[in-house]
N, C-alpha and C positions, 0 to 999 in steps of 0.2 A: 504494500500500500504506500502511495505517496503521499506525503503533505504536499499542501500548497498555501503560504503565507502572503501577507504582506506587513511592510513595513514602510512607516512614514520616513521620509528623509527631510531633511534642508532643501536637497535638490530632484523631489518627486516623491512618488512613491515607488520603493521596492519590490518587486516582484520577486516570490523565492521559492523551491519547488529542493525537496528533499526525498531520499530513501534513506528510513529512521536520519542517524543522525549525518549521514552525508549527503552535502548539498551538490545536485545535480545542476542547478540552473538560480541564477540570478541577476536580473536586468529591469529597465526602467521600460521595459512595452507594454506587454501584457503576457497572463498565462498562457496562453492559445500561441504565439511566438516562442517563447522557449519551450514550450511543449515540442513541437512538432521538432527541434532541433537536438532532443532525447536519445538515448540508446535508441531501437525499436523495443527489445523488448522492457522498456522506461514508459517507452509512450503508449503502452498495451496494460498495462498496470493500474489497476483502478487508484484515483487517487481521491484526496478527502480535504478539505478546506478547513485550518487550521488557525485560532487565535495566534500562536506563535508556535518556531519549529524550538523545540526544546534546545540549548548551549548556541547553535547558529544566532537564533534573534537578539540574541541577549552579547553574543561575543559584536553584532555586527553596530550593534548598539552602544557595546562599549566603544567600540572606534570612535564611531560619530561623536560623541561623546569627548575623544579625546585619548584615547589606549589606544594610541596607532599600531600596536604591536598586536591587538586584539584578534583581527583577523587570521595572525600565524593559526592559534589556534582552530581552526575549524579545516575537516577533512572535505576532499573533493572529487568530483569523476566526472571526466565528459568524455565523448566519441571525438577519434581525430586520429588523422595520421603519426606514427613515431616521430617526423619531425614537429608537428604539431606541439605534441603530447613533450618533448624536450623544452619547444619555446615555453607553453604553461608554467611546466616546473622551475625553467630558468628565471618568469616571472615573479615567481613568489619569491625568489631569492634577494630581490630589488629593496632594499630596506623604504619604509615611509623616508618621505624626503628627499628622495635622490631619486633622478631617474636615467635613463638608459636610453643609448640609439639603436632604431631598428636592427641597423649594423651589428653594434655591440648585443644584442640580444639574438642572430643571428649565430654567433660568434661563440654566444655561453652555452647557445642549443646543439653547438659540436659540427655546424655549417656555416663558416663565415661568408662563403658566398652568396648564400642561402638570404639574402635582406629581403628580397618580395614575398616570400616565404614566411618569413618573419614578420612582415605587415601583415600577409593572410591571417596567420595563427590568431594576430591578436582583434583581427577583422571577425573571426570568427568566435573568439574567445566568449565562452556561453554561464562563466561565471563572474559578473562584471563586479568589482571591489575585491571580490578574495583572491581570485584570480586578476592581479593589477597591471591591465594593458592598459591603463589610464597615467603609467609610470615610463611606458615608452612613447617615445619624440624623436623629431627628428635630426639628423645629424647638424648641429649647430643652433641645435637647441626650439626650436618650431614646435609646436606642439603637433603637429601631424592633424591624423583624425581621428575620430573616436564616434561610436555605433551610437551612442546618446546624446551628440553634439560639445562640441568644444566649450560653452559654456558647462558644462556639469565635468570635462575632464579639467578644466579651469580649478573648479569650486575643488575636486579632488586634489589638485596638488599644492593649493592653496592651504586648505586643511590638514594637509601633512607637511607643512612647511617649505615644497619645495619651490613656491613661486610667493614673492614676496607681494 
């Protein structure tokens, strides 16, 4: 069974979709968009609409809040190719605060040539805040793009200190 929460933010509301406690999906669209972008057998799975997903809402909460380190703790899973699945992990590596170029994140995913690749992954990226493609930019500093517009990857790195 899945939950499916939501949660208010500063910059929208959070959409967020779980099995027990790990979070499969969270974005600023709606359920029906990260649904369909699921495992299949995720998106076959009856799900259930939840006041909050237990440790997720609460850790995602303490971010917002201010415990930028908050989000280490919460586990994760999405669908994606091995390179993919590298760029992700290399993004959690990204401390609040600092952020990374496509290049450089290319580079920690074990493909340095690999940069369009590396915009893909985070184009695709279907866990947005824990999974932080809001932390890569681009070479010389641009903020790039981001799936929920540049005002809300703004407000993120403003909130983690990394843009003054």
């Amino acid at each position: 069974m899945l939950s499916r929460s939501t949660l208010k933010t500063p910059i929208g509301t959070l959409f967020l979709i779980s099995h027990e406690h790990m979070l499969l999906a969270s974005g600023f669209s709606n359920f029906k968009e990260l649904s369909n972008q699921l495992e299949v057998e995720d998106q076959v799975r009856d799900s259930k609409e939840v006041k909050r997903i237990p440790i997720v809402s609460d850790l995602i909460e303490d971010y917002l809040q201010g415990d930028l380190k908050a989000l280490d703790g919460i586990s994760v899973r999405q669908p994606g190719e091995r390179f993919s699945q590298s760029a992700w992990k290399a993004m959690r590596k990204v401390s609040p605060g600092k952020t990374i170029s496509y290049g450089e994140l290319a580079k920690k995913a074990g493909s340095p040539d690999a940069v369009r690749a590396a915009g893909s992954a985070c184009a695709r990226n279907l866990i947005a805040l824990v999974v932080p493609c809001h932390r890569i930019v681009k070479t010389g500093g641009a903020l790039g793009n981001y799936a929920y517009g540049l005002d809300v990857k703004e407000w993120l790195l403003r909130h983690e200190g990394a843009l003054k």
